[in-house]
C-alpha positions as CSV (number, residue, x, y, z in Angstrom):
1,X,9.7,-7.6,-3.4
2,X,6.0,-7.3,-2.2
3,X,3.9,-10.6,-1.8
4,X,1.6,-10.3,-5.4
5,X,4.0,-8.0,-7.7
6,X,6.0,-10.8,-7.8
7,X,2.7,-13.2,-9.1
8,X,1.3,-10.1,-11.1
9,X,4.7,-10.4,-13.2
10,X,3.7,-13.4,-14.9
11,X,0.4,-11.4,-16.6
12,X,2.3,-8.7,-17.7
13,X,3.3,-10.4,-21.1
14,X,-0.2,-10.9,-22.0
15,X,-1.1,-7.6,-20.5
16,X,1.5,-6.3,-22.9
17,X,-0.2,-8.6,-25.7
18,X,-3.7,-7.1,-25.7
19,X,-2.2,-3.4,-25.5
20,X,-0.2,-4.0,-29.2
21,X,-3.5,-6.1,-30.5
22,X,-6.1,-3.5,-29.8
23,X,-3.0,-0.9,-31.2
24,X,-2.6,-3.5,-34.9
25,X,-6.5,-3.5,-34.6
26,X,-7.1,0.2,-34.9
27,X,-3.9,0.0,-37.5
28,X,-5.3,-2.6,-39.3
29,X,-8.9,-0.3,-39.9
30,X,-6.7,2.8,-41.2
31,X,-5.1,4.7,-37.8
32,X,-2.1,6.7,-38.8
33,X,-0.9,8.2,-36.1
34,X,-1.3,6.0,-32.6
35,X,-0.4,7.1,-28.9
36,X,0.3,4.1,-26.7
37,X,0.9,5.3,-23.0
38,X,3.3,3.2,-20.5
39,X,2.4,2.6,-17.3
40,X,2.5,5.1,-14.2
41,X,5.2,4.5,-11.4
42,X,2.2,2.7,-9.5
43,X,4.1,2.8,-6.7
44,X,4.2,7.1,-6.4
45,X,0.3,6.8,-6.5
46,X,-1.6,7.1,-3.1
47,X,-4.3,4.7,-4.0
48,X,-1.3,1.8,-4.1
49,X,0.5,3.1,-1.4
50,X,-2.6,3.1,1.1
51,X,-3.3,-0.2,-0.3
52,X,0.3,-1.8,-0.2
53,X,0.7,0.4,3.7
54,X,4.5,-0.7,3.7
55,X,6.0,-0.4,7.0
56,X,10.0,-1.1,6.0
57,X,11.1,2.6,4.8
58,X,13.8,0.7,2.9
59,X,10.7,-0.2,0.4
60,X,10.1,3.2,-0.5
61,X,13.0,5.3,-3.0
62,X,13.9,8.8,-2.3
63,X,10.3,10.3,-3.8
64,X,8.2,7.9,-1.2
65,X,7.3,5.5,-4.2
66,X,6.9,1.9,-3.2
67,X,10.2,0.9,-5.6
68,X,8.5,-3.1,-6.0
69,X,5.7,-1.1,-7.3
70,X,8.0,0.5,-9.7
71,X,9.8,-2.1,-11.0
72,X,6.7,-3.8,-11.4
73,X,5.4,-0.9,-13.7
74,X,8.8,-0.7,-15.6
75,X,8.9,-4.4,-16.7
76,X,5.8,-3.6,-18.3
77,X,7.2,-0.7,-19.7
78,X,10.4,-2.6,-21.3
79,X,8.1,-4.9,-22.8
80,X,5.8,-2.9,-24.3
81,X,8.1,-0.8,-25.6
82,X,9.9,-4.0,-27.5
83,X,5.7,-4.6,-28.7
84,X,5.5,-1.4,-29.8
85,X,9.2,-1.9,-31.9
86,X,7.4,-4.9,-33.2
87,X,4.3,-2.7,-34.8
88,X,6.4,-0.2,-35.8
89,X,8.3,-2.8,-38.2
90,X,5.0,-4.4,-39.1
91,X,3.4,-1.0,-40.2
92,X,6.5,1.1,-41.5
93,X,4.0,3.7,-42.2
94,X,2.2,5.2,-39.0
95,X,3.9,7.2,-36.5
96,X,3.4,4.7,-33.5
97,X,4.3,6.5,-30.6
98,X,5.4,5.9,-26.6
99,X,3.6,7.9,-24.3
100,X,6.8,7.5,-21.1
101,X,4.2,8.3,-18.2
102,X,6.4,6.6,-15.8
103,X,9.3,9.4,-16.3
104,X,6.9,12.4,-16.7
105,X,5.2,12.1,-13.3
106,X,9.2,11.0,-11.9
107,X,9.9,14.4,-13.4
108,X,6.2,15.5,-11.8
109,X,7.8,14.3,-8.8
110,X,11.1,15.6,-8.4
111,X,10.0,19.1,-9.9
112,X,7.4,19.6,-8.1
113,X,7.7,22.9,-6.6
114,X,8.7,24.0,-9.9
115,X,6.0,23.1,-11.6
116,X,3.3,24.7,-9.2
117,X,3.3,21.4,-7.0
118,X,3.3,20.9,-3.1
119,X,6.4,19.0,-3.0
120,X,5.3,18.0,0.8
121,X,2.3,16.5,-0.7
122,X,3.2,14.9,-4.1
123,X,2.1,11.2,-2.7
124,X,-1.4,12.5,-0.9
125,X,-4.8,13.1,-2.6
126,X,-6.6,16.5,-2.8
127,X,-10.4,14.8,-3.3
128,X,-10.6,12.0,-0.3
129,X,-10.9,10.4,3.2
130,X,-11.9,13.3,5.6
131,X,-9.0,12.5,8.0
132,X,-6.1,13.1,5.6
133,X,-4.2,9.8,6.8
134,X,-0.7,9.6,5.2
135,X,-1.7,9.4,1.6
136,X,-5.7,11.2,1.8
137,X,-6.9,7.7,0.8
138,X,-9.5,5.1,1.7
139,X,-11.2,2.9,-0.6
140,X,-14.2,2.4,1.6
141,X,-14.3,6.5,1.4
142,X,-13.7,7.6,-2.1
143,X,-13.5,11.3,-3.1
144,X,-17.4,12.1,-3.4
145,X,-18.7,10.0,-0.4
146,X,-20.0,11.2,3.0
147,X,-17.1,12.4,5.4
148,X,-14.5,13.2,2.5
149,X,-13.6,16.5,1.7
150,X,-11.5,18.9,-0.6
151,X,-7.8,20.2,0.5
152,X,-7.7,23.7,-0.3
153,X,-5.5,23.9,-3.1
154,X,-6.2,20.9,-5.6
155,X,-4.0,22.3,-7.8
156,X,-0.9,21.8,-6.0
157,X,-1.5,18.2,-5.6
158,X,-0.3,15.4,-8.3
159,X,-3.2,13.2,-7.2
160,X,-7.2,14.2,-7.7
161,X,-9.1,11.3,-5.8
162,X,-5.8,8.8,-5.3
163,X,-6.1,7.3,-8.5
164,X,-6.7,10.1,-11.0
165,X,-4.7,13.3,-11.7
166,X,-5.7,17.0,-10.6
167,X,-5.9,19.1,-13.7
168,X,-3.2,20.8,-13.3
169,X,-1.0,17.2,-13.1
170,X,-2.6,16.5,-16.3
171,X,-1.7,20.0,-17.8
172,X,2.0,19.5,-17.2
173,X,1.7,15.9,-17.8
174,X,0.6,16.8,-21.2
175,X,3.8,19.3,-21.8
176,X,6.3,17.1,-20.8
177,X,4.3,14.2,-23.3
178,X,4.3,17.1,-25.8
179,X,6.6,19.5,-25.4
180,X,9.4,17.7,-23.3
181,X,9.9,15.1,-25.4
182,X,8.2,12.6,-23.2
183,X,6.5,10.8,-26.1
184,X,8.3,9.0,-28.7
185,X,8.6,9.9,-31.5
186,X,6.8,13.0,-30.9
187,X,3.0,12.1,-32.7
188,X,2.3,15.7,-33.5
189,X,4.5,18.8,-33.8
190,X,2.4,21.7,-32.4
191,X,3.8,24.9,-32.8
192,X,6.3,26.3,-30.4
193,X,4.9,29.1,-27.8
């Protein structure tokens, strides 16, 4: 696994602990109905690839996600999941629900064509370092600075600026959260179109 996931593990408890606090805080003051979103695969996202720059191709899973990366985001998952079990018990009476963004940009991923995507792009910015590199990232050249530029067709990109979703991503990210099943229990039944 990749020198500091392996260290970052030990804060994910914690992490985990200040997500369900603020959740019982805004629970405790009245809330209802509360959305708690899991963490991305960080290791699909071109910020954390550029940064991570992996040389081994046995690092990387079929999509081109960093699978370290992954895991890492998962074990946060699993344990926010069992935190969010934990407030569901506690307040029998609110719809407390798990926002799986890990599996709805997977699904992003492996659908992309589908889904109005550039599935030769899915790991590379739209908004970013001039040069396009591998993943059109470089933190010293964020989307917005001198020398970065546009791609044509932001909307068939996953990735805005590297870090961010286009609008598009977060259209579709929104159906599958929605729609699709991709939160749990579903927080609000919208009519069917």
């Amino acid at each position: 696994m990749m020198t500091g996931v392996v260290e970052s593990m030990v804060l994910v408890p914690e992490v985990v602990r200040s997500v369900t606090s603020a959740a019982r805080e805004l629970l405790d003051m009245g809330a209802t109905r509360v959305v708690i979103p899991g963490n991305f695969p960080l290791g699909c996202v071109p910020s954390y690839l550029e940064a991570v720059n992996e040389e081994d191709a046995a690092a990387y899973d079929g999509n081109g996600c960093l699978v370290g990366l992954n895991l890492f985001a998962q074990m946060h998952n699993v344990l926010l999941q069992q935190g969010i079990c934990e407030l569901r018990r506690s307040y029998p009476e609110a719809t407390i629900a798990y926002a799986d963004y890990f599996n709805a940009y997977v699904r992003m991923l492996e659908g992309a064509r589908d889904m109005g995507f550039d599935g030769a792009a899915v790991t590379k910015a739209s908004c970013g370092a001039g040069d396009g590199g591998k993943y059109n990232f470089d933190m010293e050249r964020m989307c917005g600075a001198p020398g970065t530029s546009v791609c044509a067709k932001p909307e068939e990109r996953l990735s805005w600026d590297g870090i961010h979703l286009t609008q598009h991503a977060y259209s579709v990210m929104a159906e599958l959260l929605y729609r699709k099943g991709f939160a749990s229990p579903a927080p609000v039944n919208f009519p069917r179109q």
